[in-house]
C-alpha positions in Angstrom: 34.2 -77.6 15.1 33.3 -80.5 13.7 33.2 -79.4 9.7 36.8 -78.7 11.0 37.6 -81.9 12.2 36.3 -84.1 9.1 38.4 -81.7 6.4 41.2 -82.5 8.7 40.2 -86.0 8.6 40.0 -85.8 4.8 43.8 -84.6 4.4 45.8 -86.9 3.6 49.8 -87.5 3.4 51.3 -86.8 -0.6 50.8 -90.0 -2.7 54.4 -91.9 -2.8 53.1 -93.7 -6.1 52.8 -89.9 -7.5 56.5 -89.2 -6.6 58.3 -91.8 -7.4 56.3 -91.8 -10.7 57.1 -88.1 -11.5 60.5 -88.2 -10.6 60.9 -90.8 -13.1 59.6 -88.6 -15.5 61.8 -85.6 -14.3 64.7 -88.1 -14.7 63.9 -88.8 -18.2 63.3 -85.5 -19.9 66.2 -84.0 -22.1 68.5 -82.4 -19.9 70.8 -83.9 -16.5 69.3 -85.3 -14.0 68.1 -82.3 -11.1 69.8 -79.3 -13.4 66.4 -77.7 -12.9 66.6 -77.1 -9.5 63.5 -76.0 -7.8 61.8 -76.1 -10.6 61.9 -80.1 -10.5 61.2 -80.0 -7.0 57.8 -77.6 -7.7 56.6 -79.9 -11.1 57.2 -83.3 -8.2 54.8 -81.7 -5.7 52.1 -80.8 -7.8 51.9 -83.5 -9.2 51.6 -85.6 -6.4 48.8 -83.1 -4.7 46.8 -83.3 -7.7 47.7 -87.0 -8.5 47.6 -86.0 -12.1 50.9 -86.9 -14.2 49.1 -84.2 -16.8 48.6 -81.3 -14.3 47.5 -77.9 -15.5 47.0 -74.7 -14.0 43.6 -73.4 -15.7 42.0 -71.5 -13.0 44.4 -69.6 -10.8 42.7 -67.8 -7.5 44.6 -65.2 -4.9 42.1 -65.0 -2.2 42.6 -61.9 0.0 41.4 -62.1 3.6 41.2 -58.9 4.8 39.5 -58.1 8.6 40.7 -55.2 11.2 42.1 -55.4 14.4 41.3 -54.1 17.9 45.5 -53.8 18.9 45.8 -51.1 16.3 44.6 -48.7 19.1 48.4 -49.0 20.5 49.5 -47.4 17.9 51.8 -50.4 16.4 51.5 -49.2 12.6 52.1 -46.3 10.7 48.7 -46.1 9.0 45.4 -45.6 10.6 43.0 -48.4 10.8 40.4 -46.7 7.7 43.3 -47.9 5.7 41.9 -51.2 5.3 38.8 -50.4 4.1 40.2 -47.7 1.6 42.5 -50.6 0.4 39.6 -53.0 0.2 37.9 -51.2 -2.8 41.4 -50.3 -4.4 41.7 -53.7 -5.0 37.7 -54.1 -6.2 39.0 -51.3 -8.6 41.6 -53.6 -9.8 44.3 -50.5 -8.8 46.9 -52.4 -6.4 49.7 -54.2 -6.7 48.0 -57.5 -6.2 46.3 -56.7 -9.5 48.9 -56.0 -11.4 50.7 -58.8 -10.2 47.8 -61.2 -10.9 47.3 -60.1 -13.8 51.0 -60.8 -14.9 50.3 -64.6 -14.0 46.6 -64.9 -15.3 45.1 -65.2 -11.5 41.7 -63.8 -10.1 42.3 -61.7 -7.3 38.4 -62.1 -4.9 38.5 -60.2 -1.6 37.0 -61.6 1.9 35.5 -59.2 4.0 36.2 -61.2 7.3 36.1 -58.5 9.6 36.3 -55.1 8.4 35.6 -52.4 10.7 33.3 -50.5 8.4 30.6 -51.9 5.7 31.4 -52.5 2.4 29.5 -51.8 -0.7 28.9 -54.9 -2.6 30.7 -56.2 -5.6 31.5 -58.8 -8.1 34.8 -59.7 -6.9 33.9 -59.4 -3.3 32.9 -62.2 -0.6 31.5 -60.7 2.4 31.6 -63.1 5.2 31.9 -60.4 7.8 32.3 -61.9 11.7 32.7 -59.0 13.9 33.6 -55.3 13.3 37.4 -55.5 13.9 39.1 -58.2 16.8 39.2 -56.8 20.2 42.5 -55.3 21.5 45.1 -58.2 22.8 46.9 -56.4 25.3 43.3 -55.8 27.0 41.6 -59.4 26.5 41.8 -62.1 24.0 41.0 -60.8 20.3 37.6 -62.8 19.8 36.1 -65.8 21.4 36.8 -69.5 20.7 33.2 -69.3 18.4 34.1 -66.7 16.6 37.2 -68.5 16.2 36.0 -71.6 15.0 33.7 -69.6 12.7 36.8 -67.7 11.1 38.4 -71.0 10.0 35.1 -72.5 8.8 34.3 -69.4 7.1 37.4 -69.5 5.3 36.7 -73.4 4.4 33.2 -72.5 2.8 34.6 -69.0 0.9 37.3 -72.1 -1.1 34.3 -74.5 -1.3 31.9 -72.2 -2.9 34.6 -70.9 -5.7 35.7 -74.6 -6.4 32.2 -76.0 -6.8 31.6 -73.0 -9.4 34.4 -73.9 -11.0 37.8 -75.9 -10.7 40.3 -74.1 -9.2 43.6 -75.6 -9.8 46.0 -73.4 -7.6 45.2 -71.1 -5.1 47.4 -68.3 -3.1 46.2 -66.8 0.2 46.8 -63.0 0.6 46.0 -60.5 3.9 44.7 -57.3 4.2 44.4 -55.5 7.9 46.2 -52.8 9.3 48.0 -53.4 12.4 48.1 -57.2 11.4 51.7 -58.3 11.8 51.0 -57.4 15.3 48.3 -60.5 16.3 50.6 -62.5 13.4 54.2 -62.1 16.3 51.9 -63.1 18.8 51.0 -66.4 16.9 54.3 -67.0 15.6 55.9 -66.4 18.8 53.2 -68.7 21.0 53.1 -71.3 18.7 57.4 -71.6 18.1 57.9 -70.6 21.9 61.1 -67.8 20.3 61.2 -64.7 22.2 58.9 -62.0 20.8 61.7 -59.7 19.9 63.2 -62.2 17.7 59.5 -62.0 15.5 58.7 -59.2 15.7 59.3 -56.7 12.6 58.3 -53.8 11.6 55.2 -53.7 9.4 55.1 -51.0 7.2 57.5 -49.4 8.5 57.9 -48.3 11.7 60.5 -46.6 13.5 62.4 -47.8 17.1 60.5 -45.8 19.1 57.2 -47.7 17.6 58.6 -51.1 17.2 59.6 -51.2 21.0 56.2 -50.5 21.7 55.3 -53.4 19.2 57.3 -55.7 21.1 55.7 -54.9 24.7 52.5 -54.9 23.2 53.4 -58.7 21.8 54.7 -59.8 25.5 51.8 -57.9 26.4 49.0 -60.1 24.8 50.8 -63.3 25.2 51.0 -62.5 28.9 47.3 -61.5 29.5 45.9 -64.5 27.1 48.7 -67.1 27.5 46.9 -68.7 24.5 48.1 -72.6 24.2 50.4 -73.5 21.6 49.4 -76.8 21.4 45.6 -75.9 20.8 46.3 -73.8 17.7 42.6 -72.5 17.6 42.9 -71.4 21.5 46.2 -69.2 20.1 44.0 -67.8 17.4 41.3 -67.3 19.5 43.4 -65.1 22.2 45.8 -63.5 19.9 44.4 -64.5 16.1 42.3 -61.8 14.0 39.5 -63.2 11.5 41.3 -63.0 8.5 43.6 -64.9 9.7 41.6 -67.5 10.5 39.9 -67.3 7.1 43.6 -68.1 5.6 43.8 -71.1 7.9 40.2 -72.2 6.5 40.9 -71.7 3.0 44.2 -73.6 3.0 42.9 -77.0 5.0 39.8 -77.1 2.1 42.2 -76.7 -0.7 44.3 -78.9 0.9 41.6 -81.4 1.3 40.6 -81.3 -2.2 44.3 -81.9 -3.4 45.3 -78.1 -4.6 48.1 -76.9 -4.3 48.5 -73.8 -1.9 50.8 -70.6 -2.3 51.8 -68.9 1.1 52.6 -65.3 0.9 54.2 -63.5 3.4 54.3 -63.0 7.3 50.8 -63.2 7.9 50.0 -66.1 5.9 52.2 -67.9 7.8 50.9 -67.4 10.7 47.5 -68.5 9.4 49.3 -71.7 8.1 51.1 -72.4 11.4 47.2 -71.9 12.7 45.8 -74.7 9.8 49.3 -77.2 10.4 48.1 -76.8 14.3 44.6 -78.6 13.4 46.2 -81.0 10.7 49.8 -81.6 10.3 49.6 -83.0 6.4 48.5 -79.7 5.7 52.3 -78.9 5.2 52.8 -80.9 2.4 50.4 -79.1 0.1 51.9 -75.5 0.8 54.4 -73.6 -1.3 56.1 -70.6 0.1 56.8 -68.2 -2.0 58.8 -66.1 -0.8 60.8 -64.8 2.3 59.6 -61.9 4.0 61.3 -58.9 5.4 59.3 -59.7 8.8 62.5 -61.4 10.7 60.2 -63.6 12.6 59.2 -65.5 8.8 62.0 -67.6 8.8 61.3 -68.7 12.0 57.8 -70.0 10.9 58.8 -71.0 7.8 61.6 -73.2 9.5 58.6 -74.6 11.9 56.7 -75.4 8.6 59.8 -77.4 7.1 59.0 -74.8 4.2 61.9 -73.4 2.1 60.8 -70.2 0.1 61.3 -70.0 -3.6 63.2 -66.0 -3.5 64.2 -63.2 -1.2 63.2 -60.1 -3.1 62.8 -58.3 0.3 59.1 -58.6 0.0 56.7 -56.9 3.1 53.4 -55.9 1.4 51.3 -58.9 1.8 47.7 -58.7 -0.2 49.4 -62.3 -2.0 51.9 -60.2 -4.4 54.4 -62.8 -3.2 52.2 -65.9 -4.0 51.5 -64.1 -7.5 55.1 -64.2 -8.3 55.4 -67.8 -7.0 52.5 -69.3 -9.0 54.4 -68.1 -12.0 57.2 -70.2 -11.3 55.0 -73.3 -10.5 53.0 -73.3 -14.0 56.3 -72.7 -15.5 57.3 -76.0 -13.9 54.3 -78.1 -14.7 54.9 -76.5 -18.2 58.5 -78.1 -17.8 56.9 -81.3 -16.9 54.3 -82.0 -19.0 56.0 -80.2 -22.6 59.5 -81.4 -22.3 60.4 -84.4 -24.4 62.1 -87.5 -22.8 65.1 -88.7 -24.7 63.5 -91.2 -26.5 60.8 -88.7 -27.5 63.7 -86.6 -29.0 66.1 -88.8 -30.2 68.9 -87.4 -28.1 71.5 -89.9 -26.4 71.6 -90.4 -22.7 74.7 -89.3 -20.5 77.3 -92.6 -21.1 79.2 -91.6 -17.8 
């Protein structure tokens, strides 16, 4: 816990002097003042993570956690659990959306085996930080122990460490993959917001009534045989988490620690964020959500996060496709930013009133 505690320590609140001093630029580039939107409001925030009034997005990184969970015996998705793993090496093949999607924004897509329920060969583009063969079922007992808890989240710290010391990464997104995990991700959201289960709870991939009653028992379920503590955000993931999603959590306090800015995706990465806010509320300042799941219970976490998404596009795949999309909008702000002339640059009059 304590590597935990000191990259919390190292997190601190968005520079003011960064602000005020892009705004000022913003202000002063050929166009009115704010007619940019979002856009303005994306170029402001980077460049007061980064502290850089010249920020560029070089080295782009979607990190996929992916792990398995033990709740997927209660039949609360449509797709058997082997579907992770099949996924896992669709991605290493470069074959799934996340791919294409990356590769439409110029990001590396690296998978993290966090906790897969079946061995995986090695490759290239693959970190295998395995901690257990799949979570144990949360309806039964709590999905890991408080170790293997803390070891998720530092795991997830050193998987952003090791890239960054290889080389710079300037923006990253965090991505899922884990059948059954929007299960484990209502139980978080739910414990940690105190809303009503049946108000967060969606329905994955798909699922009928019939299955997504039994999703919502199975949530009341696990919160009522762990009662994990929502004020003890590793105790919640701990008695209702999974691994990958303490990886996320990891992954997003050391990026936030070393002043990069970090692209949420859907459901589940929200969860993992409400997890990393839990052990260090600056956190939220350095995360951009991209979008606005179909999961209902994402606004609700989004709304604890103070986060506003960027679109709606009815999104509900997960793997980062969202954050893909999203870190095409924030390099075309910085791109605003930093290649727009000011007024006096272009010899164009100010407004007169």
């Amino acid at each position: 816990m304590e590597k935990i505690k000191q990259i919390a320590k190292d997190i601190l609140p968005l520079s003011e002097k960064f602000l005020v001093k892009a705004q000022k630029r913003l202000d002063n580039l050929t166009k009115p003042k704010g007619s940019l939107g979002r856009l303005e409001e994306l170029a402001k925030k980077v460049v007061a993570i980064s502290q850089n009034m010249e920020p560029s997005l070089k080295r782009k990184v979607i990190f996929v956690f992916a792990a398995d969970h033990g709740v997927a015996e209660e039949g609360v998705s449509s797709y058997p659990q082997d579907v992770t793993y099949q996924m896992i090496y669709n991605f290493l093949r470069g074959k799934a959306a996340i791919n294409v999607l990356a590769g439409c924004v110029g990001a590396e897509v690296l998978v993290v085996d966090m906790g897969v329920a079946r061995d995986i060969s090695p490759h290239p583009r693959l970190k295998m930080k395995k901690i257990g063969y799949g979570t144990k079922d949360i309806v039964r007992t709590q999905a890991m122990t408080r170790k293997e808890a803390i070891c998720s989240v530092e795991t997830g710290i050193d998987v952003f460490e090791e890239e960054h010391r290889k080389n710079r990464i300037d923006i990253v997104g965090v991505g899922d993959m884990g059948i059954a995990n929007t299960t484990p991700s209502s139980a978080i959201i739910a414990s940690i917001t105190g809303e009503d289960p049946g108000k967060i709870t969606g329905r994955g991939t798909g699922i009928d009534d019939k299955i997504w009653q039994k999703k919502v028992n199975t949530v009341k379920n696990a919160l009522k045989t762990n009662r994990p503590d929502p004020g003890d955000s590793v105790d919640v993931l701990a008695k209702v988490g999974g691994y990958e999603i303490g990886g996320i959590a990891g992954c997003i306090l050391a990026a936030a620690k070393n002043r990069i800015p970090i692209v949420i995706d859907g459901f589940i990465s929200t969860a993992a964020a409400l997890i990393a806010a839990g052990i260090c509320p600056c956190v939220k300042d350095y995360l951009i959500a991209s979008h606005l799941s179909a999961e209902k219970g994402h606004k609700v976490a989004l709304k604890k996060l103070g986060l506003v998404p960027l679109f709606d596009l009815e999104l509900r795949l997960g793997e980062g496709t969202g954050a893909c999309l999203a870190i095409g909008l924030v390099d075309a702000s910085i791109k605003i930013f930093t290649q727009m002339a000011t007024f006096e640059e272009a010899g164009v009059s100010r407004k007169v009133r």
